[in-house]
C-alpha positions in Angstrom: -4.3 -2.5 -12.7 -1.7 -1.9 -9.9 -2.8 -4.4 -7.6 -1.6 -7.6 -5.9 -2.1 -10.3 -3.5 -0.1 -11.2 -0.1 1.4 -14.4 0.3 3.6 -14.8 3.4 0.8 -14.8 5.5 -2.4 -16.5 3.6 -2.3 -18.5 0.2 -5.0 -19.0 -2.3 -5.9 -22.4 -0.5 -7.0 -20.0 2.7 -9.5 -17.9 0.7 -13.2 -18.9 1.5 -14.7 -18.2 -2.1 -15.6 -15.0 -0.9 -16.8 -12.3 -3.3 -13.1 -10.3 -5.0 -13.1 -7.1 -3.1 -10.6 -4.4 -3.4 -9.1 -1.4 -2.0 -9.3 2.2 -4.1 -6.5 4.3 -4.1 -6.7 7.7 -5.5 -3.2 9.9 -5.9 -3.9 13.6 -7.2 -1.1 14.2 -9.7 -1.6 17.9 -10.8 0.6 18.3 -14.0 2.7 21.1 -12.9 2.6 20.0 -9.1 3.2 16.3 -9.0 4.1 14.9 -5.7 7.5 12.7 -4.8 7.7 9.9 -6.0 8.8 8.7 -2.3 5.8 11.1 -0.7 3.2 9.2 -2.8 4.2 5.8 -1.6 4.6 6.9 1.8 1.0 8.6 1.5 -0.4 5.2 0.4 0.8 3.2 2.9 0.1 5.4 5.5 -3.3 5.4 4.0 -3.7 1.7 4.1 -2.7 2.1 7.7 -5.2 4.9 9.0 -8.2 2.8 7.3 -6.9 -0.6 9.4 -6.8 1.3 12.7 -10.0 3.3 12.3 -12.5 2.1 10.0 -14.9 4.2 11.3 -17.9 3.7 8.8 -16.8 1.2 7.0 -16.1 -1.8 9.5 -18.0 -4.2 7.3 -17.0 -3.0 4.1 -13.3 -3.7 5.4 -13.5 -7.0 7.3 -15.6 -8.0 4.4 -12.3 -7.4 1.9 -10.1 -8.9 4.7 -12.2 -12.2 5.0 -11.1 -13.1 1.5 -8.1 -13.5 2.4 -6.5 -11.2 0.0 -5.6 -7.7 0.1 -5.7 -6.4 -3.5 -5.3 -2.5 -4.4 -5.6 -0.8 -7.2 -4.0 2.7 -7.7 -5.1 5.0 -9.5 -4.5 9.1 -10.4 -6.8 12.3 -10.5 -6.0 16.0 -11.3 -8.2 18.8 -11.1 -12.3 17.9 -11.8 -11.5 14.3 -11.6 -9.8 14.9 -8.0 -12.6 16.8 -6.6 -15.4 14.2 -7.6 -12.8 11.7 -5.8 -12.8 13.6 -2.5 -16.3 14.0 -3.1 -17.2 10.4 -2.6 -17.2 8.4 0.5 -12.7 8.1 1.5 -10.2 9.8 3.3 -7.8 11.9 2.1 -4.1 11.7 3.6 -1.3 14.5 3.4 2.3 14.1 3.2 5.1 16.3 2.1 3.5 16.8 -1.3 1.4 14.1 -1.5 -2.1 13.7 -1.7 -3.5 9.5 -1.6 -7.5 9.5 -0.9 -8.1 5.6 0.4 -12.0 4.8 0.0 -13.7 2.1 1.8 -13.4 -1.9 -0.1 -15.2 -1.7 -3.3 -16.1 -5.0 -5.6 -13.7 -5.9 -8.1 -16.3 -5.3 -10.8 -18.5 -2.7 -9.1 -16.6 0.4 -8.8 -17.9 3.8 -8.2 -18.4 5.4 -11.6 -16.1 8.6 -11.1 -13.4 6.5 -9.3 -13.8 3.5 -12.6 -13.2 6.3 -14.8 -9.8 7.4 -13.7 -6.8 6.4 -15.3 -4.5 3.0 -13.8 -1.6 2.3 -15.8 1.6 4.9 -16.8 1.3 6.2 -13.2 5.0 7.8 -13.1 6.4 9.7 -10.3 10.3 10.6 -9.3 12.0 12.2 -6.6 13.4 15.9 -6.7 14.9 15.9 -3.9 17.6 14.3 -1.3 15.2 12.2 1.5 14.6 12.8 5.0 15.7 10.6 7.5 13.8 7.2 7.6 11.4 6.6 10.4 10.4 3.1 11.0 9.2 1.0 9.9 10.9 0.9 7.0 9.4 -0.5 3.7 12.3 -1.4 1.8 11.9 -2.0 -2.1 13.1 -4.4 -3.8 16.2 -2.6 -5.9 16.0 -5.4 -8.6 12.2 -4.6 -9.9 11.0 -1.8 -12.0 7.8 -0.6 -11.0 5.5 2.1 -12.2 4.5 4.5 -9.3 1.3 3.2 -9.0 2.3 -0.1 -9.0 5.0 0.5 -5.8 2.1 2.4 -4.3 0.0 -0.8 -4.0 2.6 -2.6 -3.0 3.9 -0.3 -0.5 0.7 -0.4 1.0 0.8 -4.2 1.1 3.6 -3.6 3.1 2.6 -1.7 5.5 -0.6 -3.7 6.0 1.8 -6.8 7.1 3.8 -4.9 9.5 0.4 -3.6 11.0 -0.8 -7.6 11.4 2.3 -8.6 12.3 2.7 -5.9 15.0 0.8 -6.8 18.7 -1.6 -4.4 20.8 1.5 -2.8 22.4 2.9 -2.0 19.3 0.6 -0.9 17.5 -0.2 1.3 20.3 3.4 2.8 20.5 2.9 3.4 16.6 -0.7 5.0 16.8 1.2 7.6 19.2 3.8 8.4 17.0 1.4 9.2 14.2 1.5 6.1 12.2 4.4 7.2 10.2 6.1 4.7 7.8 9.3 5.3 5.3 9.7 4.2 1.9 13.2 3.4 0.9 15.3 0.8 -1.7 17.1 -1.3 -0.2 21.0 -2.3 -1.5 20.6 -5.5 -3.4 22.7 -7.5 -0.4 20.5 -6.1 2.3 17.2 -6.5 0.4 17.7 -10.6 0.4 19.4 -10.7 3.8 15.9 -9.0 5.1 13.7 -11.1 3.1 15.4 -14.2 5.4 15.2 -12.7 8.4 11.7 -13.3 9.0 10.2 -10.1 8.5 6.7 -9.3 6.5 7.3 -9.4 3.0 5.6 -8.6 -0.1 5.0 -11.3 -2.9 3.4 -10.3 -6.0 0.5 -12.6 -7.6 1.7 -11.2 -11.2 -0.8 -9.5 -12.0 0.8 -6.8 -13.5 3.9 -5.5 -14.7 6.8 -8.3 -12.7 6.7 -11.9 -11.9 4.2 -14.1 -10.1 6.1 -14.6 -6.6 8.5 -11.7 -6.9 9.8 -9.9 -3.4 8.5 -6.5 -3.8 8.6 -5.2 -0.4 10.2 -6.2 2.9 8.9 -4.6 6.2 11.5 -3.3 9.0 11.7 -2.3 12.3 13.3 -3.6 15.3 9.6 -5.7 16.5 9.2 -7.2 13.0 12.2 -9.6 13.1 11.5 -13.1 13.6 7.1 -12.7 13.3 6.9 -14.2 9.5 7.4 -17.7 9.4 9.7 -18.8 6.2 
């Protein structure tokens, strides 16, 4: 699975034995059309945030996932028939660039819909084509000393993107609603990656479940309100 759990803000001594819940992510991956590598992960994090800002239906489903005290997500890819019985279940679908990411409402850890358990998790590979547009903040910046599958940065980039949305106040979030919610996914130089893990910005930590280290930085969250909220 591509999925992981948050750290710099709640620790497994936090979480209140809760039932495991996580958060379904669908990317349609046509063979002859796959998206950006960079579109997908910007899909999925802007995803994660639509879903935090308007639940809509699924309030309870969502606080419920919350309440853990963990924020797994699990990634996973549809083409064709598989994508259509995805839309066809209870989600949202987000566009961007040439990326498709449906988010669907907290499931269970071991009581997933049957057409969204079905689809395939791991070897989720994506690259970019072409030269990227100019970043709009925040800015999730990836760790450049990781490998991760597509999938796997998809989770975390919407792990990312979930901190900078709790770290953020009413005003902010506000001023970010109004712009559209837009996020940018980006590596970071190997210099700038540890200087922004110090400065007290929202960053990712890995529980290990898959693919890197327990503890590894995966993700650090910019923008200009961000400094100085995460206490180190």
């Amino acid at each position: 699975m591509h999925d992981s759990q948050n750290d710099s803000q709640v620790n497994d001594s936090q979480v209140d034995g809760g039932e495991l819940m996580v958060l379904p992510l669908v990317v349609r991956i046509e063979r002859a059309t796959p998206p950006e590598r960079a579109d997908a992960l910007e899909a999925a994090a802007m995803a994660v945030l639509s879903l935090l800002d308007d639940p809509g239906e699924w309030a309870a489903e969502l606080a419920a996932w919350q309440s853990t005290g963990k924020i797994r997500k699990v990634v996973r890819r549809a083409r064709g028939a598989e994508w259509r019985r995805a839309v066809a279940l209870p989600g949202r679908t987000i566009e961007h660039r040439t990326a498709e990411v449906r988010v669907h409402p907290p499931v269970p850890l071991d009581d997933w819909p049957r057409d969204l358990a079905r689809l395939q998790v791991s070897g989720t590979e994506l690259t970019d084509t072409r030269d990227l547009p100019p970043a709009e903040e925040p800015i999730l910046w990836a760790n450049p000393g990781l490998a991760m599958s597509a999938g796997k940065a998809m989770a975390q980039a919407g792990h990312a993107a979930q901190l900078a949305w709790w770290a953020s106040d009413r005003s902010e979030r506000d001023a970010w609603r109004a712009a559209g919610l837009p996020v940018s996914v980006r590596t970071a130089a190997p210099a700038d990656f540890e200087a922004k893990v110090a400065a007290g910005l929202p960053v990712v930590r890995d529980a290990g479940f898959t693919e890197i280290e327990p503890g590894s930085c995966t993700f650090v969250a910019e923008a200009p309100w961000l400094y100085g909220r995460v206490r180190r």
